[in-house]
DSSP file (Angstrom, degrees, kcal/mol; ACC not computed):
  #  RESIDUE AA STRUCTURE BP1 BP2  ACC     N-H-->O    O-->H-N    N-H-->O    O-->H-N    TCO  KAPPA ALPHA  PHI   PSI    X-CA   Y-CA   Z-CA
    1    1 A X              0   0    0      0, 0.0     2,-0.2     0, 0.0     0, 0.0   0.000 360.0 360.0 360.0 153.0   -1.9   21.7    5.6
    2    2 A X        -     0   0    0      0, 0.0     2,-1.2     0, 0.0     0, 0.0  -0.895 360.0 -87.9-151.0 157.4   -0.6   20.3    8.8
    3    3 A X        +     0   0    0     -2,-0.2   112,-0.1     1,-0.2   111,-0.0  -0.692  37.3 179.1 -90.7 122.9   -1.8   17.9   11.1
    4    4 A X        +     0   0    0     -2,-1.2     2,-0.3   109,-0.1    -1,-0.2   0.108  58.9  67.2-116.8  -3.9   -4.1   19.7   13.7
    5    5 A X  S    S-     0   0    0      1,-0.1   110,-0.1   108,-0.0     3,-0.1  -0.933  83.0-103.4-127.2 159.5   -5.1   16.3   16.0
    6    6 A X        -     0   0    0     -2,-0.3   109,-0.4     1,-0.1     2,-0.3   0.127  48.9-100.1 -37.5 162.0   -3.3   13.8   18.4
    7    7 A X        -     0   0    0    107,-0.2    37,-1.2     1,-0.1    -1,-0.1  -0.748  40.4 -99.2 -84.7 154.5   -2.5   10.2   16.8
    8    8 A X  E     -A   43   0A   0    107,-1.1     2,-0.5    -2,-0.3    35,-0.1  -0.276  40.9-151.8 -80.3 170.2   -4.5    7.8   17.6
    9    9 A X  E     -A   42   0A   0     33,-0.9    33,-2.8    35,-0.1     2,-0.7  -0.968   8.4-142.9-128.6 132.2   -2.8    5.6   20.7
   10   10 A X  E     +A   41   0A   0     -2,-0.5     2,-0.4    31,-0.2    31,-0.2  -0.975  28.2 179.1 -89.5 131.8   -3.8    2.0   20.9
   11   11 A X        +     0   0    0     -2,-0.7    29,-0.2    29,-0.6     3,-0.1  -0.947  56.5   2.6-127.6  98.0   -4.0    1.2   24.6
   12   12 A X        +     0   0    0     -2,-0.4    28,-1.3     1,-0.2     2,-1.2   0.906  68.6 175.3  95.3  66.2   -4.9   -2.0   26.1
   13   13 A X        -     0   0    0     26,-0.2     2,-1.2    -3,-0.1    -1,-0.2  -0.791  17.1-156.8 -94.5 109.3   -5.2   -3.9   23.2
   14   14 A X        -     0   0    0     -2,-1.2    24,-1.7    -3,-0.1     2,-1.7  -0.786   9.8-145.4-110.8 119.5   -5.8   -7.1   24.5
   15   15 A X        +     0   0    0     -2,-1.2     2,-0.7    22,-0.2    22,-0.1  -0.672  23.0 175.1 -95.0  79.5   -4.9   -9.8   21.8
   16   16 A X        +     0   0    0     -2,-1.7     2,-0.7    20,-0.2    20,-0.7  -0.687  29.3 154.0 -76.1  65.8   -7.9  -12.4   22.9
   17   17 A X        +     0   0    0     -2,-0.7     2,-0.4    18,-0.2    18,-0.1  -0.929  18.5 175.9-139.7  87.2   -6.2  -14.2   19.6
   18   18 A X        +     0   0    0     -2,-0.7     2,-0.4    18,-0.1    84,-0.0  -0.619   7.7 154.9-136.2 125.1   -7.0  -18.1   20.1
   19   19 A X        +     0   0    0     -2,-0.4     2,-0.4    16,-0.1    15,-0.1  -0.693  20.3  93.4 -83.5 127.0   -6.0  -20.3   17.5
   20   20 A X  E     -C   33   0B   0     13,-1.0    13,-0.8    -2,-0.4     2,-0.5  -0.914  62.3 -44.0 172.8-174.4   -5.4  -23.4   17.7
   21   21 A X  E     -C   32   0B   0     -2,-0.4     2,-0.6    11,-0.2    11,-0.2  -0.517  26.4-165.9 -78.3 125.8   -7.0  -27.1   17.4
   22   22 A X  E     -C   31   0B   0      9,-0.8     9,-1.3    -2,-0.5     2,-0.3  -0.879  21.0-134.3-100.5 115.2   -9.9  -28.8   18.4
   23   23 A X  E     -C   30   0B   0     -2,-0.6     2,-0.2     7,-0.2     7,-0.2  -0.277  25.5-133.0 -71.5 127.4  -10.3  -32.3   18.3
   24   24 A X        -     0   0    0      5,-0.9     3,-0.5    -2,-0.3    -1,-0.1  -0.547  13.5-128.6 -80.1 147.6  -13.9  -33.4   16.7
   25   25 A X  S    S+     0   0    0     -2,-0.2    -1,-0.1     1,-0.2     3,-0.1   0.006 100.1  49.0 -72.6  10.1  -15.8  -35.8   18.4
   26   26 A X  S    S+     0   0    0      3,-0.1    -1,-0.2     1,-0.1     2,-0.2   0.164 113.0  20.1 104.9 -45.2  -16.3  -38.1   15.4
   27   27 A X  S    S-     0   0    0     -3,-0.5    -1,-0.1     2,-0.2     0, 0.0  -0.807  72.6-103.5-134.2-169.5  -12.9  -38.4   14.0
   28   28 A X  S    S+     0   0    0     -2,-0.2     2,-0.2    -3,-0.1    -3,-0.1   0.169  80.7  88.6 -96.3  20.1   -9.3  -38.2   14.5
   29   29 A X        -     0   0    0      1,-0.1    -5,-0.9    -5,-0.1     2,-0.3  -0.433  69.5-109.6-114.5 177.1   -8.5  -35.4   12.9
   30   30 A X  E     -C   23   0B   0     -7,-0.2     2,-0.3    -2,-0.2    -7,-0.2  -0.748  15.1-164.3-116.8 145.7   -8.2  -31.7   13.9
   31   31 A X  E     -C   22   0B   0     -9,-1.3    -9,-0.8    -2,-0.3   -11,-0.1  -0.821  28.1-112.3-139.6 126.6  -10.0  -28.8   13.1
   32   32 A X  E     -C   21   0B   0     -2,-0.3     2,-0.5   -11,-0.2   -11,-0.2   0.315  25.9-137.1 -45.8 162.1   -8.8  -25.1   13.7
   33   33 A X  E     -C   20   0B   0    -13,-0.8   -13,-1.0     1,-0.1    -1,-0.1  -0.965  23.1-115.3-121.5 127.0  -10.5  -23.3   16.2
   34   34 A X        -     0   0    0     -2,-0.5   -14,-0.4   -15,-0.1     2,-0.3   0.151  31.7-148.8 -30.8 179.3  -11.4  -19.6   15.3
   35   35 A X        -     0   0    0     63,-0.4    65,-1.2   -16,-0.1     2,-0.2  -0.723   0.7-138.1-123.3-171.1   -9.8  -16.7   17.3
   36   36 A X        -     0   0    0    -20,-0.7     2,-0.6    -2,-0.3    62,-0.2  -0.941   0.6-148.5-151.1 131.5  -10.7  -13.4   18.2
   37   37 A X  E     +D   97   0C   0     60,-0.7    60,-2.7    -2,-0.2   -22,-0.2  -0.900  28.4 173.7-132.3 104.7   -8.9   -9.8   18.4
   38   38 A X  E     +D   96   0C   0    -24,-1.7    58,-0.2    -2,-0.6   -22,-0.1  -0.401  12.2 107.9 -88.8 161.8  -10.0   -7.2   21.1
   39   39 A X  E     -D   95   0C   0     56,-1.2    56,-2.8   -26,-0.2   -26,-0.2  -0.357  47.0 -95.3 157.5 152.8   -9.2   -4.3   22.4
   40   40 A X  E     -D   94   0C   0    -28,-1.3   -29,-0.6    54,-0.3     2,-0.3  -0.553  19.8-138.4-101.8-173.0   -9.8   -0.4   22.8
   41   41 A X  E     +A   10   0A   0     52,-1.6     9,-2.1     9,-0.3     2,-0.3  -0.966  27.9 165.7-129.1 131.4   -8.6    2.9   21.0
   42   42 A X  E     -AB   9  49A   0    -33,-2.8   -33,-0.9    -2,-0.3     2,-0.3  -0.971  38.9-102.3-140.3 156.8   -7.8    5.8   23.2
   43   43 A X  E >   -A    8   0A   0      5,-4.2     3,-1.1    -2,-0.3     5,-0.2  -0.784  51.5 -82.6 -95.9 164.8   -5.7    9.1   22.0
   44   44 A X  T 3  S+     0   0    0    -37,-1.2    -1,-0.1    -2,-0.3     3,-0.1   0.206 110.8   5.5 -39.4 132.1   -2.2    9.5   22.9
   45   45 A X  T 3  S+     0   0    0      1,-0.1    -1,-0.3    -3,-0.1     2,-0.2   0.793 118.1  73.8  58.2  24.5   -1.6   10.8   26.2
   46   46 A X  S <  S-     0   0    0     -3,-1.1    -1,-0.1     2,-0.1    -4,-0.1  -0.609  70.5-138.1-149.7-174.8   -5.3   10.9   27.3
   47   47 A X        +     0   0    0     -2,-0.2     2,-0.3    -3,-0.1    -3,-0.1   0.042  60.3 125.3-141.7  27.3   -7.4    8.3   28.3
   48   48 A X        -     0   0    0     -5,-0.2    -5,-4.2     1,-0.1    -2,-0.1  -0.620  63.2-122.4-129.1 127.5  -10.6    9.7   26.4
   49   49 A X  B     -B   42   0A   0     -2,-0.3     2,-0.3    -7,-0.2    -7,-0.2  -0.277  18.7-125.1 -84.5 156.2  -11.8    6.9   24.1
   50   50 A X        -     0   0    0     -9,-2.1    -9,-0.3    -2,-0.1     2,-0.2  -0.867  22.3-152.4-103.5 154.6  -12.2    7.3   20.0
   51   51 A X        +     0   0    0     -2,-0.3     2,-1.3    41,-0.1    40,-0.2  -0.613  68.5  10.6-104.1 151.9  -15.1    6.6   18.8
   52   52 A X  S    S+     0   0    0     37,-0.7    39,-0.1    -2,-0.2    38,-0.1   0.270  81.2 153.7  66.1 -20.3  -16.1    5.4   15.1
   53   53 A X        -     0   0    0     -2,-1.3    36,-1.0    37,-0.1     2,-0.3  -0.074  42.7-121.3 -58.7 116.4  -12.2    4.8   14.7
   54   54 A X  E     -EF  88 110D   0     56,-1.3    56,-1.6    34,-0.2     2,-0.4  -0.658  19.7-155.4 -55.3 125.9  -11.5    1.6   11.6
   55   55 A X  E     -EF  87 109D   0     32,-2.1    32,-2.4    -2,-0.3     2,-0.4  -0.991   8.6-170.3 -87.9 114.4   -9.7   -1.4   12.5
   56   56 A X  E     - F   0 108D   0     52,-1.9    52,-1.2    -2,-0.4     2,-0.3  -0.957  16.2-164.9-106.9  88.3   -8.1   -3.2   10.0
   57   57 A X  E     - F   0 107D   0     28,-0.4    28,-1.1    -2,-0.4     2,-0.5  -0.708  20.0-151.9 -60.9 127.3   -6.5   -6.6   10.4
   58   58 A X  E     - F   0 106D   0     48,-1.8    48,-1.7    -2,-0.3     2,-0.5  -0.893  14.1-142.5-105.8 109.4   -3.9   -7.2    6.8
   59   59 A X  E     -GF  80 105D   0     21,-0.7    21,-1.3    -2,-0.5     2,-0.8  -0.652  18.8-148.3 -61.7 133.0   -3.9  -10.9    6.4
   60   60 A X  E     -GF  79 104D   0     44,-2.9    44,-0.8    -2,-0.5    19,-0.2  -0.929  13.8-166.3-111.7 133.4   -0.2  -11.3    5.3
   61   61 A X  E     -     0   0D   0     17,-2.6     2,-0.2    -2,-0.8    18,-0.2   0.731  69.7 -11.4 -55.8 -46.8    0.5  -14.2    2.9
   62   62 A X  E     -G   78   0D   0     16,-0.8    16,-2.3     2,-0.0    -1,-0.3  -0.840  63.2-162.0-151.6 166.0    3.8  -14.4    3.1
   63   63 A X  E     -G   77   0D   0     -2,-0.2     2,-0.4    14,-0.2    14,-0.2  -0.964   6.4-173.4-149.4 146.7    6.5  -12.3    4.4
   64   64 A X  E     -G   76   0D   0     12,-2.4    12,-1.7    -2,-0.3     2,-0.6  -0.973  32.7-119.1-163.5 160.7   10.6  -11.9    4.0
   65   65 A X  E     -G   75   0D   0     -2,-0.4     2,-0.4    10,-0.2    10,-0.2  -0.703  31.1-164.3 -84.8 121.7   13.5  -10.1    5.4
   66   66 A X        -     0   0    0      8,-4.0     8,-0.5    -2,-0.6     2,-0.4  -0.801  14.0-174.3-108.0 133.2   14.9   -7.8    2.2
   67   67 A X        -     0   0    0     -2,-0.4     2,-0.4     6,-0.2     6,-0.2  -0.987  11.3-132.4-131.6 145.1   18.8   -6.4    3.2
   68   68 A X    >   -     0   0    0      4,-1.5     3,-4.7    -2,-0.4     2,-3.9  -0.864  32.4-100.2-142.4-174.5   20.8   -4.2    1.3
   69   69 A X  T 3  S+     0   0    0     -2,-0.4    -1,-0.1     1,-0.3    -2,-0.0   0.264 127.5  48.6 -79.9  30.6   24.0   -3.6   -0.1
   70   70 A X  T 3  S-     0   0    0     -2,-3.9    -1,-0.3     2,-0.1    -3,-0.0   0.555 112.7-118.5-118.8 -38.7   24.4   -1.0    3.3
   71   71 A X    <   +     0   0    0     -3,-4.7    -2,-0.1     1,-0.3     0, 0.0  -0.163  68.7 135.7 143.1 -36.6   23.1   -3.7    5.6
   72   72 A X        -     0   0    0     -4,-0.2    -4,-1.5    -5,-0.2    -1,-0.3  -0.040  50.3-132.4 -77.3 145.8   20.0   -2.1    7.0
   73   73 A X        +     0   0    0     -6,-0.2    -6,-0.2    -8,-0.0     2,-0.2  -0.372  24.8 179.5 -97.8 164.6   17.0   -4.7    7.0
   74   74 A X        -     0   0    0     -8,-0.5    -8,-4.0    -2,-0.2     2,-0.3  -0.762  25.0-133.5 177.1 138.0   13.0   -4.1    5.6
   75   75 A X  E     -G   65   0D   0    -10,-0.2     2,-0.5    -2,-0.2   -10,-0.2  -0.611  14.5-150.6 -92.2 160.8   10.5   -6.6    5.6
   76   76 A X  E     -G   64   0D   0    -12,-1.7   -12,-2.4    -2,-0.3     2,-0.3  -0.990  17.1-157.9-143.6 135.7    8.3   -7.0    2.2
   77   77 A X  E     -G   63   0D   0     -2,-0.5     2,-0.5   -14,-0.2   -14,-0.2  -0.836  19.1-157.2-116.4 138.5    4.8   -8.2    2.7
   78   78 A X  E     -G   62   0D   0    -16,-2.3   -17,-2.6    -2,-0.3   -16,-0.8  -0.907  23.7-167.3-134.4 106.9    2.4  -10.0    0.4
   79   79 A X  E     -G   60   0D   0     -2,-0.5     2,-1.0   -19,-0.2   -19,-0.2  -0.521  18.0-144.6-106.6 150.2   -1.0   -9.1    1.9
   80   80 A X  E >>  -G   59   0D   0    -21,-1.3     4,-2.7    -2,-0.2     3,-1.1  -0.868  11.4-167.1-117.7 110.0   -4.4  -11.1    0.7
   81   81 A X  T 34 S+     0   0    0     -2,-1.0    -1,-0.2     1,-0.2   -21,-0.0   0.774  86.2  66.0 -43.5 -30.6   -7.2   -8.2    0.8
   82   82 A X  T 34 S+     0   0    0      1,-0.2    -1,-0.2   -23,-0.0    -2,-0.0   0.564 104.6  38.1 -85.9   3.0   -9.7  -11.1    0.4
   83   83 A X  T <4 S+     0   0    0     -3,-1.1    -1,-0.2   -24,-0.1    -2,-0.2   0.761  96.5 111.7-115.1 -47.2   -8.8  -12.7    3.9
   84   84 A X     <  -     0   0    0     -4,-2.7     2,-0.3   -25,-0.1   -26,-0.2   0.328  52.3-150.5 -10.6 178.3   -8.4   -9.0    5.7
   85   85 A X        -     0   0    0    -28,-1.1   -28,-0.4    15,-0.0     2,-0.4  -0.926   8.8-162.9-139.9 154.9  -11.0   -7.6    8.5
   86   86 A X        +     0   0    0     -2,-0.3     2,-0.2   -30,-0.2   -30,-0.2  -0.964   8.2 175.7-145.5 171.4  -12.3   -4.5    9.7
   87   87 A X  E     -E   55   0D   0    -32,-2.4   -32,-2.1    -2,-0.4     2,-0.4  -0.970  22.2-131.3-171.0 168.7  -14.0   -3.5   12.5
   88   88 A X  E     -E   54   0D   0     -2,-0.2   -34,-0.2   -34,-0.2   -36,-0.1  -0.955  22.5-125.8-169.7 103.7  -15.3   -0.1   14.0
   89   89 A X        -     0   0    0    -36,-1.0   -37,-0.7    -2,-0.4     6,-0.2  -0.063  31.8-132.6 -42.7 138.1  -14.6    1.1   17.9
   90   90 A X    >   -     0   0    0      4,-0.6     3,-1.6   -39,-0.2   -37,-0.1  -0.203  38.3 -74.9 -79.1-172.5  -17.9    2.0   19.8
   91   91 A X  T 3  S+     0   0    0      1,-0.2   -42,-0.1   -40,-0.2   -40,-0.1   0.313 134.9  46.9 -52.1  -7.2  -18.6    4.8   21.8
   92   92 A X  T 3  S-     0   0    0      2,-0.1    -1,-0.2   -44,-0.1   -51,-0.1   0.028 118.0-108.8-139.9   5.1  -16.5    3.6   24.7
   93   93 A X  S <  S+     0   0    0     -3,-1.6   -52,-1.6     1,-0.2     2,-0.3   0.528  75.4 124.5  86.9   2.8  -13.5    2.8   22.2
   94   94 A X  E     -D   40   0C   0    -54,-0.3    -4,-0.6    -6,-0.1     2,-0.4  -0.501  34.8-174.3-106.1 171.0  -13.4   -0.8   22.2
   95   95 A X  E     -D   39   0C   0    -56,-2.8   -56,-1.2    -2,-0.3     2,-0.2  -0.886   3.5-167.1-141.1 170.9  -13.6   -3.1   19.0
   96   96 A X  E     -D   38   0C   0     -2,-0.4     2,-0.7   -58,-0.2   -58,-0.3  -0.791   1.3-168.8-148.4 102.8  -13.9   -6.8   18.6
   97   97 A X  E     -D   37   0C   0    -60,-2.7   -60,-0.7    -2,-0.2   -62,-0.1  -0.708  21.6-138.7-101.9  98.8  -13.4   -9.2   15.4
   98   98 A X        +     0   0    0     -2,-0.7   -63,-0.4   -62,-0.2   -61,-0.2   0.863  53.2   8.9  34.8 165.9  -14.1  -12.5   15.1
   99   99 A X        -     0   0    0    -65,-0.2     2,-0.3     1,-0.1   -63,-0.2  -0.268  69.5-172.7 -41.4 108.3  -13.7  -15.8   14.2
  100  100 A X        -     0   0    0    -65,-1.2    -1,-0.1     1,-0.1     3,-0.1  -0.882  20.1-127.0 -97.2  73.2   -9.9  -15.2   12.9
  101  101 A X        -     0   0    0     -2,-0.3     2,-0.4     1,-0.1    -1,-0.1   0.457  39.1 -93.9 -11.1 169.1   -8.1  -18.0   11.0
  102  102 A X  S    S+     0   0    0    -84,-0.0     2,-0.2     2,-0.0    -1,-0.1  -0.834  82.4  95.9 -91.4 163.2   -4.9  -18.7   12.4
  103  103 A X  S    S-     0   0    0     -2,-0.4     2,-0.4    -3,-0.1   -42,-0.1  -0.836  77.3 -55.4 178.5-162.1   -2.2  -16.6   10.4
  104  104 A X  E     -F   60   0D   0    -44,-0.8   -44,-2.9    -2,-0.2     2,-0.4  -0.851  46.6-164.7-100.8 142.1   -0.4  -13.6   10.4
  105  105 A X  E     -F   59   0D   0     -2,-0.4     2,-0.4   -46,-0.2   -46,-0.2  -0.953  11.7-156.1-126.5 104.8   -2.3  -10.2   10.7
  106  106 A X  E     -F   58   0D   0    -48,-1.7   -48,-1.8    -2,-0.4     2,-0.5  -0.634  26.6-146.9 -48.4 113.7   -0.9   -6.3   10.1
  107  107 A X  E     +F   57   0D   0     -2,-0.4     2,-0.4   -50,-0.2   -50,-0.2  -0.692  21.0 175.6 -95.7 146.3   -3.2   -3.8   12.1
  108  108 A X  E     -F   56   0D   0    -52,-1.2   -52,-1.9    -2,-0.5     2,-0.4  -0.979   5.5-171.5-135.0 132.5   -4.0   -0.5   11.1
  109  109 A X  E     +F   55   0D   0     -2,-0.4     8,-2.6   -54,-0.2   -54,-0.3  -0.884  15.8 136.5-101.0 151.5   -6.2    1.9   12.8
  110  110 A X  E     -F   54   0D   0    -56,-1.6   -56,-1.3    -2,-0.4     2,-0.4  -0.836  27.0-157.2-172.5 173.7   -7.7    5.3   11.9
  111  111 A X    >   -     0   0    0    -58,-0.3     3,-1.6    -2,-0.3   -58,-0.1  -0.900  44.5 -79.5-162.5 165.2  -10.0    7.5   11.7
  112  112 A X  T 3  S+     0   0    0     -2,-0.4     3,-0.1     1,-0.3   -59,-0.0  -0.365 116.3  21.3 -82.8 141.3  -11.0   11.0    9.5
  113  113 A X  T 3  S+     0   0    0      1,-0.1     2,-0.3    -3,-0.0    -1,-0.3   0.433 106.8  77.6  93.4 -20.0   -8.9   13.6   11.2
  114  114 A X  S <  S-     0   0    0     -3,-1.6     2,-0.2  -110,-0.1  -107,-0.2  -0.805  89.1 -95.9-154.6 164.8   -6.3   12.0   12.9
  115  115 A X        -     0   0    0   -109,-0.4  -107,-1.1    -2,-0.3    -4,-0.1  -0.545  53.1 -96.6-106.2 139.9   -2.9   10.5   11.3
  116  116 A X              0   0    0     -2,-0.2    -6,-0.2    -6,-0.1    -1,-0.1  -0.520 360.0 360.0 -72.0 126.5   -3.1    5.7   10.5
  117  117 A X              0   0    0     -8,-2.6    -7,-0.2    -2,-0.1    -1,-0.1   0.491 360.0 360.0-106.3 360.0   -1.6    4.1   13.4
């Protein structure tokens, strides 16, 4: 069997992603400020929005650069499932999640039909 659709194309993924600190009115201390991760899903070479599509933010835990005895570099990821997100394109292709800790995120998109970008 072979694959008989486009990939999906992320296009204009606008990384609304701020993190960062907020001072509380009350003390001296800081407290992180949520972020948020936008954007729509369109297919490759087209401009015709996906619908229904999954978004998956991968919290990664830690991360390191692996080399081997050739040279050639690979990253190895230690992802916490319980910290992940998902989220799910509308009718007009765009998605949103939420209040986002700060960290580091792996995206994945896809949808039934169509090859994980």
């Amino acid at each position: 069997m072979h694959a008989r659709n486009v990939l999906l194309g992320m296009i204009g993924v606008a990384c609304s992603v701020r993190v960062g600190l907020a001072q509380r009115p009350d003390s001296t201390s800081a407290k992180p400020v949520p972020g948020a991760f936008v954007g729509f899903i369109t297919r490759v070479g087209e401009k015709a929005p996906v619908q229904s599509a999954d978004v998956r933010l991968y919290w990664i835990d830690s991360m390191r650069v692996i080399k081997d005895a050739a040279g050639a570099t690979s990253l190895d990821a230690s992802i916490d499932t319980a910290r992940s997100r998902l989220a799910v394109s509308n009718a007009d292709g765009y998605f949103a999640v939420w209040r986002l800790p700060a960290g580091r995120y792996l995206m994945q998109s896809r949808r039934i039909g169509f090859e994980p970008v």
